[in-house]
C-alpha positions, 0 to 999 in steps of 0.5 A: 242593984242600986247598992251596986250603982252607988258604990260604982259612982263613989269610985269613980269620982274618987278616982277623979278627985284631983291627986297629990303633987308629989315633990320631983326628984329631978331639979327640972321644972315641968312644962305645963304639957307635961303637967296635964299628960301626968294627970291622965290615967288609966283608973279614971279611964276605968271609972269614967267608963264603968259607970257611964257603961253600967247597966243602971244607966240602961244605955243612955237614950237621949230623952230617957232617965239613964241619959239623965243620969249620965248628964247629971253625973258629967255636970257633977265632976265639972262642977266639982273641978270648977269649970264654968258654963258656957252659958247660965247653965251647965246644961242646953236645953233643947227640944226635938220633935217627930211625928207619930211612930208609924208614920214616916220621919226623923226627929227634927230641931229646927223651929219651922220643922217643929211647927209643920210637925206639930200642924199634923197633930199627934207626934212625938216630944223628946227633951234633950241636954247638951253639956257646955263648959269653958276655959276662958282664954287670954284672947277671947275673939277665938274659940275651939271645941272638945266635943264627945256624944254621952248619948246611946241607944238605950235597952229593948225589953223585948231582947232575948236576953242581955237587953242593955245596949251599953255603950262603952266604946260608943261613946263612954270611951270618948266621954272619959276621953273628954273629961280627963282632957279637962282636968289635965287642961286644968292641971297645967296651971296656965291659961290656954291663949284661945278660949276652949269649950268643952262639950258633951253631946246629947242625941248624936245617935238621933242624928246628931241633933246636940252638936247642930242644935249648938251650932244652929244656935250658938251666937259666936259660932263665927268665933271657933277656929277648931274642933276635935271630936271623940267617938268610940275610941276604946276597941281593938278593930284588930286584936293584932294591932292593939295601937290601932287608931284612926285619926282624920284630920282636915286636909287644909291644917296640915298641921294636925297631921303634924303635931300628932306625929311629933307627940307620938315621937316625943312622948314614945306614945303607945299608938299607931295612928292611920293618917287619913286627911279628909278634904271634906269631913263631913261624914261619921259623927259630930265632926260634920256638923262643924266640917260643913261650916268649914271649920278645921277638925280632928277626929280620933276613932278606933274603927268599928268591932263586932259589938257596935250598936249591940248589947256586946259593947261592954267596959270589960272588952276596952283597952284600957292602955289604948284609951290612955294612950289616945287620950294623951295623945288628943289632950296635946293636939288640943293644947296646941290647938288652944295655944298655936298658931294653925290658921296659916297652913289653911290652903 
């Protein structure tokens, strides 16, 4: 097993180092668009997602060793492309409390919460990390956010049978998403107008506690203008309909749903996007956190499957070309969104 887990970790970060250039044959000079979409693949899809999806890393659970593991594994890839952190560090530290297991309660990361939780006398402790680097960008009074959960929901011993809840779709899919997107930021060579944070969530599956502990205690949150979320963007929902992909958007930046369609035309993108502009989006995943401080989001998902939440959600059963596809397709929405100015189609 562990031979197995080593072998699976020097694949994938060999399929993430950065590749050759190769001198094109055509005298044109490509946009820097098109250097990041040329970065995007599918083996690193498949890497990123093997590994975060093994069965070593026993489902991820926030607080537990395989969502260590995860962590650590995401810092050394941004490390290794020489990102910076948000802050001192690559990881944000937090904690989350609960009370004793049979009695009632949702684990809880506001200090008064904490504090009435800790006046009852036992309860529970769980220590969690978000993952937070940056592109500093030309202007430093605007920020926007990339943001996918690593976490899952762990494995039961007491299953009959398969007990890893693996987590491929939810959300190693979103995560490879992420980290592609960081690369083919870096492949384009230019310095993106807004500062772009890249963030990988921990405890989403708690209740979204990483991306509200972020935005609870983030000193510049008035700063980020946008927010595109990844979470489970790898199944078929309809094995007949295998460009399938919802996309939400805030209803008020119209120019979301805009770009989207643009791109899809002009990169003969492989998808068939559901446009569902959301007055509010404040439901389904780490969206909601920035949709209630009224800040615009995008949110690519590919609707549920029969394996959610299940030990089903295996890296064999993605597709692959539609990760890929998706992933492209988020990667100019998200360039634009760094570059473009969005704020005037607001109502």
């Amino acid at each position: 097993m562990r031979n197995k887990l080593i072998y699976t970790l020097v694949i994938a970060i060999a399929c993430l180092l950065p590749a050759p250039q190769l001198q094109a044959a055509s005298p044109k000079k490509p946009t820097a668009e098109e250097k990041g979409l040329a970065s995007i693949n599918k083996l690193s899809a498949q890497s990123l997602v093997g590994f975060l999806a093994s069965d070593e890393l026993e489902g991820r659970e926030a607080g537990w060793k395989g969502g260590r593991i995860a962590g650590n594994y995401i810092v050394s890839l941004l490390q290794q492309w020489g990102l910076q952190p948000v802050f001192d560090d690559y990881f944000q530290p937090f904690e989350a409390y609960r009370v004793e297991r049979q009695r009632p309660g949702k684990l809880q990361i506001h200090p008064d919460s904490i504090a009435a939780i800790k006046a009852k006398g036992v309860h529970q402790k769980y220590n969690m990390r978000n993952i937070l680097v940056k592109i500093e960008g030309k202007r430093t009074d605007e920020i926007v956010i990339l943001g996918a959960h690593y976490d899952h929901i762990g494995y039961d011993p007491m299953l009959d049978g398969d007990k890893i809840y693996n987590g491929a779709d939810d959300n190693a899919s979103g995560v490879a998403a992420g980290l592609q997107i960081v690369r083919a930021f870096l492949a384009t060579g230019q310095q993106p107008e807004r500062t772009v944070i890249f963030a990988f969530w921990d405890g989403e599956e708690k209740g979204l506690l990483g991306s509200r502990y972020f935005a609870m205690t983030y000193p510049e949150i008035q700063k980020v203008k946008g927010y595109l979320n990844f979470d489970m963007v790898g199944r078929n929902n309809n094995e007949a309909k295998p460009k399938h992909v919802v996309y939400f958007y805030t209803e008020s930046t119209p120019a979301f749903g805009d770009w989207l369609k643009q791109d899809v035309q002009k990169y003969s993108l492989q998808l068939e996007p559901d446009y569902r502009p959301w007055d509010n989006p404040v439901g389904g995943s780490d969206n909601g956190t920035f949709a209630k401080l009224g800040i615009p989001i995008m949110w690519y998902h590919t609707d549920g499957h029969p394996d959610y939440h299940l030990p089903g959600d295996e890296a064999d059963k993605i597709n692959y070309d539609k990760l890929v596809e998706i992933t492209k397709a988020s990667f100019l929405g998200m360039w634009k969104m760094a570059n473009e100015d969005f704020s005037s189609s607001k109502k």
